[in-house]
C-alpha positions as CSV (number, residue, x, y, z in Angstrom):
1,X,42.7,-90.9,174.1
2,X,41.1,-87.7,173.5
3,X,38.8,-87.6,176.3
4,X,40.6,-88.0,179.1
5,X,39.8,-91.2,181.3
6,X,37.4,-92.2,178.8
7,X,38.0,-94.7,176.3
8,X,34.9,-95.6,173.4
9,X,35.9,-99.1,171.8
10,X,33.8,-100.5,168.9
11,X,34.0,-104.3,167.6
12,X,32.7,-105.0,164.2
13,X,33.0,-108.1,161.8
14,X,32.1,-106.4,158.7
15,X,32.0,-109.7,156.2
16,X,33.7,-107.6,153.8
17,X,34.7,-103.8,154.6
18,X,34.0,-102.4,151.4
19,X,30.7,-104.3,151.4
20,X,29.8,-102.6,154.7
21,X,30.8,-99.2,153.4
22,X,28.2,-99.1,151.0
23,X,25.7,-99.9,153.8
24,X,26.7,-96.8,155.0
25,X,28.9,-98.2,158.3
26,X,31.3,-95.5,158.3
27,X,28.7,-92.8,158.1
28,X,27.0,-94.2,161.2
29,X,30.6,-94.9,162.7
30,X,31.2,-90.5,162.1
31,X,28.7,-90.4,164.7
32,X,30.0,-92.8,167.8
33,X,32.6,-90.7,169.1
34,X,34.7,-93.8,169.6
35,X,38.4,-94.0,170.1
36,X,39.2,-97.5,169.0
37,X,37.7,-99.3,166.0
38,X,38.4,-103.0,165.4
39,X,37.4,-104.5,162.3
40,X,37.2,-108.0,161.4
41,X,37.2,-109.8,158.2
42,X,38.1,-107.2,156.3
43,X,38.2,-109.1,153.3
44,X,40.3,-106.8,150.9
45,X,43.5,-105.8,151.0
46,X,45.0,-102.7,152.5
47,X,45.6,-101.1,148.9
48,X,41.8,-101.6,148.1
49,X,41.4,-99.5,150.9
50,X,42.8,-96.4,150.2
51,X,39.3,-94.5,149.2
52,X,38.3,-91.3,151.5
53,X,35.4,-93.3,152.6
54,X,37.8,-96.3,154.0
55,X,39.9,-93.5,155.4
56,X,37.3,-91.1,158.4
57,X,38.9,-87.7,159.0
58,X,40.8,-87.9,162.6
59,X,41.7,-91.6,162.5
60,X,45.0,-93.3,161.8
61,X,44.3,-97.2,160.3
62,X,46.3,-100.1,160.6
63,X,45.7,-103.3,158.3
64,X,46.5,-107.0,158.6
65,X,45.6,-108.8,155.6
66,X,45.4,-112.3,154.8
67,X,48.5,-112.9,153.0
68,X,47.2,-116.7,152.0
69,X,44.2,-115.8,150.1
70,X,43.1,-112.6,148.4
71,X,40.1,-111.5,149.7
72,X,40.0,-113.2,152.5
73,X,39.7,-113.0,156.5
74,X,42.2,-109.4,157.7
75,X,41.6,-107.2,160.4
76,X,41.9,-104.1,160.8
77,X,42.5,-101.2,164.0
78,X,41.0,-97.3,163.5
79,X,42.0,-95.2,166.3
80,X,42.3,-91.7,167.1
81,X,45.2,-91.2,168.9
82,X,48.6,-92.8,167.1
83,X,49.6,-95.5,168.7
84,X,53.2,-95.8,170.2
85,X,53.3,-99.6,168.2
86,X,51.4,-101.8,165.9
87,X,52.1,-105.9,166.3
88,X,51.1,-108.1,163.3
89,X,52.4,-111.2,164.5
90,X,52.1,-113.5,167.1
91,X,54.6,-116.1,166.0
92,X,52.6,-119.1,164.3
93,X,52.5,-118.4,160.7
94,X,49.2,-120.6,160.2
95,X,47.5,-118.1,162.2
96,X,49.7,-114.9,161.3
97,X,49.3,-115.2,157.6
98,X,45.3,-115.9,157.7
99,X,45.5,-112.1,158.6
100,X,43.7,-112.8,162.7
101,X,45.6,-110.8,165.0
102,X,46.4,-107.0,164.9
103,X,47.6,-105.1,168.5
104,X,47.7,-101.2,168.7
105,X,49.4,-100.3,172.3
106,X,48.6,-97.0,174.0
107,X,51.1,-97.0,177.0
108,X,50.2,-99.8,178.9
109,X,47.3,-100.3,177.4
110,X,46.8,-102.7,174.2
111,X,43.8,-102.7,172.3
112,X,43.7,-105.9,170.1
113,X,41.4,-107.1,166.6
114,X,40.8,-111.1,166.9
115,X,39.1,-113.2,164.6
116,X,39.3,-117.1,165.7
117,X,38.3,-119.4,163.1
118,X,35.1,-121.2,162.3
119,X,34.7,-124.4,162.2
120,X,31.7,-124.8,160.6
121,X,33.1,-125.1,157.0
122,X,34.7,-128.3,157.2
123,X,36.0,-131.1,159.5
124,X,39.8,-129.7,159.0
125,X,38.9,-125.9,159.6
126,X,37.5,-127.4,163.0
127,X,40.6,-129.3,163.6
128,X,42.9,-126.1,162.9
129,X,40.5,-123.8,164.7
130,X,41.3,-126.5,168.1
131,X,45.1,-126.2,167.2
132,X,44.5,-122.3,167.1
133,X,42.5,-122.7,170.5
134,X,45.1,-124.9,172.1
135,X,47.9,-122.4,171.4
136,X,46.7,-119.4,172.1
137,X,45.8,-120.4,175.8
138,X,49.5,-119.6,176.5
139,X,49.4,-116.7,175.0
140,X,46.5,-115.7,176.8
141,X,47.2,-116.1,179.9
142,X,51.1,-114.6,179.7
143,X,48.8,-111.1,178.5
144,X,46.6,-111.5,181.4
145,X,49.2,-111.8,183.5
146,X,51.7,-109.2,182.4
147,X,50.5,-106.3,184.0
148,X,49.4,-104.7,180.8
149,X,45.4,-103.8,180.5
150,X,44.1,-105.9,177.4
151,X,41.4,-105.1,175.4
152,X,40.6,-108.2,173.4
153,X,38.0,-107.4,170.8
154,X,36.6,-109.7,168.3
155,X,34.8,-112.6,166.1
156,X,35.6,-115.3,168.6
157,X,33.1,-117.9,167.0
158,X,32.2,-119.3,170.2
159,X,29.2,-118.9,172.2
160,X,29.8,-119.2,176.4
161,X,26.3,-120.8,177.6
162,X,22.6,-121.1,177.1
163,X,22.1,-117.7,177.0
164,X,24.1,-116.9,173.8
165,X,22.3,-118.8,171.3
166,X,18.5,-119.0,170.7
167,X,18.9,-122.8,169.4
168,X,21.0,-123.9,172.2
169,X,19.8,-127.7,172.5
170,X,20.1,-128.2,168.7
171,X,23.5,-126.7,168.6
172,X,25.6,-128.7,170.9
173,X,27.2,-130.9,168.2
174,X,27.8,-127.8,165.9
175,X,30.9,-125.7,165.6
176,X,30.8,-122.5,167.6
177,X,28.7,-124.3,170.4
178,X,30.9,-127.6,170.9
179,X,31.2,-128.4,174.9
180,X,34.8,-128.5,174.0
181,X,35.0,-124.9,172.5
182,X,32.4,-123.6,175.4
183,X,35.0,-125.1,178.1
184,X,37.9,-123.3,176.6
185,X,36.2,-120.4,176.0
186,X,34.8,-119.9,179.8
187,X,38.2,-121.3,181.6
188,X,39.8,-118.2,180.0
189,X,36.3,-116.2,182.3
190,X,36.5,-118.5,184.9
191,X,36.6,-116.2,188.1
192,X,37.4,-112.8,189.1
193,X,41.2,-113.5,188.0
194,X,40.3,-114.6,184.3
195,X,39.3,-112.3,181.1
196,X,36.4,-110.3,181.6
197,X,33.8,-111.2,179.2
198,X,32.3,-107.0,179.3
199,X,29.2,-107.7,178.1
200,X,28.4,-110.5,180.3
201,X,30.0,-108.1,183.4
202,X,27.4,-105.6,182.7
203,X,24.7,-108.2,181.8
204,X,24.7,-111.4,184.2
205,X,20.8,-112.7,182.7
206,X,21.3,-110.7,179.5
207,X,20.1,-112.4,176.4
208,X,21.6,-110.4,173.4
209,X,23.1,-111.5,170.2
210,X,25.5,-110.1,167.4
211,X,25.3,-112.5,164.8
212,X,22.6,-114.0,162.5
213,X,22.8,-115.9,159.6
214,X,21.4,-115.0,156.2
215,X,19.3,-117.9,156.6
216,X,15.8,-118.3,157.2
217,X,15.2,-114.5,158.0
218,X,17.0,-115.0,161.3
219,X,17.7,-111.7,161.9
220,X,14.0,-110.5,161.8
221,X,13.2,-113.0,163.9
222,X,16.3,-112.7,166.6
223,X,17.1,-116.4,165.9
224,X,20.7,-115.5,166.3
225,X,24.6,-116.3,168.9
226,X,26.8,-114.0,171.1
227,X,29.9,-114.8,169.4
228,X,31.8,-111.2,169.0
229,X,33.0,-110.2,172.2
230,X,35.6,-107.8,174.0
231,X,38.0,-109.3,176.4
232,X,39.2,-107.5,179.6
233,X,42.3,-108.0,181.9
234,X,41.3,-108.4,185.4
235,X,42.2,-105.0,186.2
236,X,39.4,-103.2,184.0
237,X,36.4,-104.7,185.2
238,X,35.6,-102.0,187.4
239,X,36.1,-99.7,185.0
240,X,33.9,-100.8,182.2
241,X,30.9,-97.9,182.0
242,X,28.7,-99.1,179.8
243,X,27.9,-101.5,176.4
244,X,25.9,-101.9,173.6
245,X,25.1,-104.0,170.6
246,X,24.0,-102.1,168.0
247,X,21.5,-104.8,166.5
248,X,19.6,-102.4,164.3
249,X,22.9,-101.4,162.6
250,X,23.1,-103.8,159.4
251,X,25.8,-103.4,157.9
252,X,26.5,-106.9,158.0
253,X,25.9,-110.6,159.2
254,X,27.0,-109.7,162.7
255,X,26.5,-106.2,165.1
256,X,28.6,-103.8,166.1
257,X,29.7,-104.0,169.5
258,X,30.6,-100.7,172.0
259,X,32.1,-100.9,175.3
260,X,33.1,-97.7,177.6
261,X,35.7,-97.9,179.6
262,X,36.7,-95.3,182.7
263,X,40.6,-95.1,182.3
């Protein structure tokens, strides 16, 4: 990275990229210094993303689109440094081809864009986002274990506990706050071998969001979840610096989300 032993990592869903463009997201993102962008739903594909603005001076960009449905779900990495590979796949086509899961690796270090279903659309989107829960728990813990450092940054669409949601009684039966999806979510945190939740590490009491919906004028009134997080291997938690959620940035639905890291 180009600083050395500094690394600047930015999460952002961008419900729609070229949508967030014209909120002016990549003008404020000219202005972050950061190393590493990960973009969720994308919501084009790559080719509709050729344009200067969709393309910052210094930055190499690597798409995965949704191969399923136009104009749906992708993800995208920005970083400044090329990276020695780029992974599109991580073997289940249900997943793969929803466009969910892009890796840049730097050395030993991978940098990954995640976006986990919702399941608040319907009763099967639930189901497959459980069968993409169940699956990826293997997954996960093979990267944590590998003696690579993760980065795992994303649109989880889980919260983790009272703290993450303002509505938390009236939430437990919905999708995103479901005991089942919580337990999963905090077994893969559970102690000081698990993923570190970087926000949380920083922030034991904090009470921060980076999603809102369009509903009800939730933002204005901070009626809003802690669902887009960034992941850590074991092995970086003392080395995370500093975070922010840039709540004031609205550009979307959701919040940009900045971790530093000491490498």
């Amino acid at each position: 990275m180009p600083t050395p032993g500094q690394l600047r990592v930015i999460s952002f869903n961008a419900n729609g990229l070229r949508s967030a463009a014209s909120k002016g997201f990549f003008d404020w993102f000219a202005q972050q210094d950061a190393d590493v962008l990960c973009v969720q739903e994308t919501k084009a594909r790559a080719e509709q993303l050729e344009a200067p603005v969709f393309r910052p001076d210094g930055y190499r960009v690597a798409f995965r689109d949704a191969s399923t449905k136009k104009g749906y779900s992708g993800v995208a990495i920005y970083s400044r440094r090329e990276p020695d590979e780029v992974r599109t796949e991580m073997g289940w086509p249900p997943f793969d081809e929803e466009g969910r899961y892009l890796e840049a690796r730097f050395g030993n270090l991978s940098v990954v864009s995640f976006y986990i279903p919702s399941g608040s659309n319907c009763e099967l989107r639930q189901a497959f986002k459980l069968d993409v829960m169940a699956w990826l728990r293997e997954h996960l813990d093979e990267w944590r274990a590998s003696g690579r450092d993760y980065v795992l940054c994303g649109d989880w669409n889980i919260v983790r506990c009272k703290l993450d949601i303002t509505n938390w009684t009236g939430n437990q039966k919905n999708s995103g706050c479901l005991p089942v999806e919580r337990d999963w979510l905090n077994a893969l945190c559970c102690d000081e071998t698990g993923w570190v939740d970087t926000y949380r590490a920083l922030h034991p009491t904090g009470q921060d969001y980076t999603w809102w919906s369009n509903r009800g004028a939730a933002r204005a009134k901070n009626v809003g979840w802690r669902i887009d997080y960034q992941l850590a291997t074991p092995g970086l938690r003392e080395r995370i610096r500093a975070c922010a959620i840039e709540r004031e940035q609205r550009f979307s639905d959701h919040a940009p989300f900045r971790v530093d890291y000491e490498l």
